[in-house]
N, C-alpha and C positions, 0 to 999 in steps of 0.2 A: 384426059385430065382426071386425074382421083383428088374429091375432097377429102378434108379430113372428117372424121366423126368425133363429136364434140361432147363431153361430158355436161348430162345435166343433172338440174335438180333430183336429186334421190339416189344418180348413181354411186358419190361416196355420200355415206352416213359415217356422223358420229354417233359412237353411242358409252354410256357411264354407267359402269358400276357402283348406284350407291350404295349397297348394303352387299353386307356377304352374306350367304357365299356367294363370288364371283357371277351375276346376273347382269348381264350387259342390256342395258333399255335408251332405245334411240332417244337424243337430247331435241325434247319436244321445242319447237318456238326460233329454230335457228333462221335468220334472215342472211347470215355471212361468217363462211367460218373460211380461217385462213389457217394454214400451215406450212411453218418456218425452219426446215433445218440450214443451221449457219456451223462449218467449218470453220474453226482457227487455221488459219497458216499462218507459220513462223518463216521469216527472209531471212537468210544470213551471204552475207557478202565475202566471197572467196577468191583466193586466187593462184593462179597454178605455181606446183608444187615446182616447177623445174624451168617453166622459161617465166622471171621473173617482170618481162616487158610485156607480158602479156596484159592485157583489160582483166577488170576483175570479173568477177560472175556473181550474179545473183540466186543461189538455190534454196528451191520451197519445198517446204513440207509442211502436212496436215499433223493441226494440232487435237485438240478439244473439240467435240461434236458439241451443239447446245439447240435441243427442241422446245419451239415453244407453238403454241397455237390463241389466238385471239376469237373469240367468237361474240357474234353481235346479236342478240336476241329480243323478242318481243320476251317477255316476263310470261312464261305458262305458269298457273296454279301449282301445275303438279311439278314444276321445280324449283317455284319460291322457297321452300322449310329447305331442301335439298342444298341448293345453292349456300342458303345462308349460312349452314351448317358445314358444309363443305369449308367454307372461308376462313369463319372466325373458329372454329374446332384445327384448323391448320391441319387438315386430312389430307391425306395420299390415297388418290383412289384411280382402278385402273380406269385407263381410257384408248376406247377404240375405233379406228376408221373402218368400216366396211367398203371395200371397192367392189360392187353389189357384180358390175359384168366382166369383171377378170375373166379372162383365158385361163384354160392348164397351164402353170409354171410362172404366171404372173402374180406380182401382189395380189393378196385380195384383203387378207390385214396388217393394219399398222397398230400395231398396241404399246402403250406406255402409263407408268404411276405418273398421274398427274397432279400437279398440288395448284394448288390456287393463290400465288402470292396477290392479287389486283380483285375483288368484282365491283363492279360499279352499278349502278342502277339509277335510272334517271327518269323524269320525267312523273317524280314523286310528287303528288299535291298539285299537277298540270289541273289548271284553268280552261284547258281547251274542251269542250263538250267532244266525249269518247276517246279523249285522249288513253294509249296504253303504257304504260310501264314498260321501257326498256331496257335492259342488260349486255354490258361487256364483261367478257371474263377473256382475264389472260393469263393464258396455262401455263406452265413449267413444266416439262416432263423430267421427273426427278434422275434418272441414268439414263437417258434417248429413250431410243425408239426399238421395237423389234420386228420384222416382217414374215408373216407368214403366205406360202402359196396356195393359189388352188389348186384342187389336185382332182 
């Protein structure tokens, strides 16, 4: 019996380039970070061309790619100004997944310009004694994704 081997914390990192030139720095504070690629497929309903008793057929094809990523975070200092600026500045800034133990010829990056249409932050003016400050951002990646291997 083989189990599998299970991805853990640190094996993928994100990481954001805030400033240029292109300087990619792991996104300090992550608690859950999710990522979404969704396929359109279009159905069109057909039917043969020559025997007209035939049942119809349904065939699919991919449409539009759409990536997004949500990530949940405790609030770090060092990307409070970052974040905020990111948001309300409506910036496109690259973003990247590291797959830290890729093989030869597997992903090791996923990169895409990500904009920030959503951040949220909560837990502003918390009551609770050591309450911290946390953050949802949900990305957009403005034309997908692109992958690179290791080599």
């Amino acid at each position: 019996m083989a189990l599998p081997v299970l991805h853990k914390r640190g094996d993928i990192v994100m990481m954001v380039a805030f400033q240029a030139p292109t300087t990619f720095i792991n996104f300090c504070g992550a608690t859950s970070i999710s990522l979404n690629i969704e396929n359109a497929v279009s159905e069109t309903r057909v039917g043969d061309c020559e025997d007209w008793n035939l049942p119809t057929k349904t065939i699919a094809a991919f449409g539009a790619q759409t990536v997004n990523a949500t990530v949940n975070a405790q609030l770090a200092r060092s990307n409070r100004d970052r974040l905020l600026r990111w948001a309300h500045g409506q910036l496109i800034l690259p973003i990247r997944f590291h797959i830290i133990p890729a093989a030869n010829g597997e992903v090791e990056y996923i990169d895409g310009m990500g904009m920030l249409p959503t951040l949220n932050l909560e837990n502003i003016g918390s009551t609770d004694d050591g309450a911290v400050v946390t953050t949802t951002l949900n990305i957009r990646f403005e034309d997908g994704i692109e992958f690179t291997n290791a080599s």
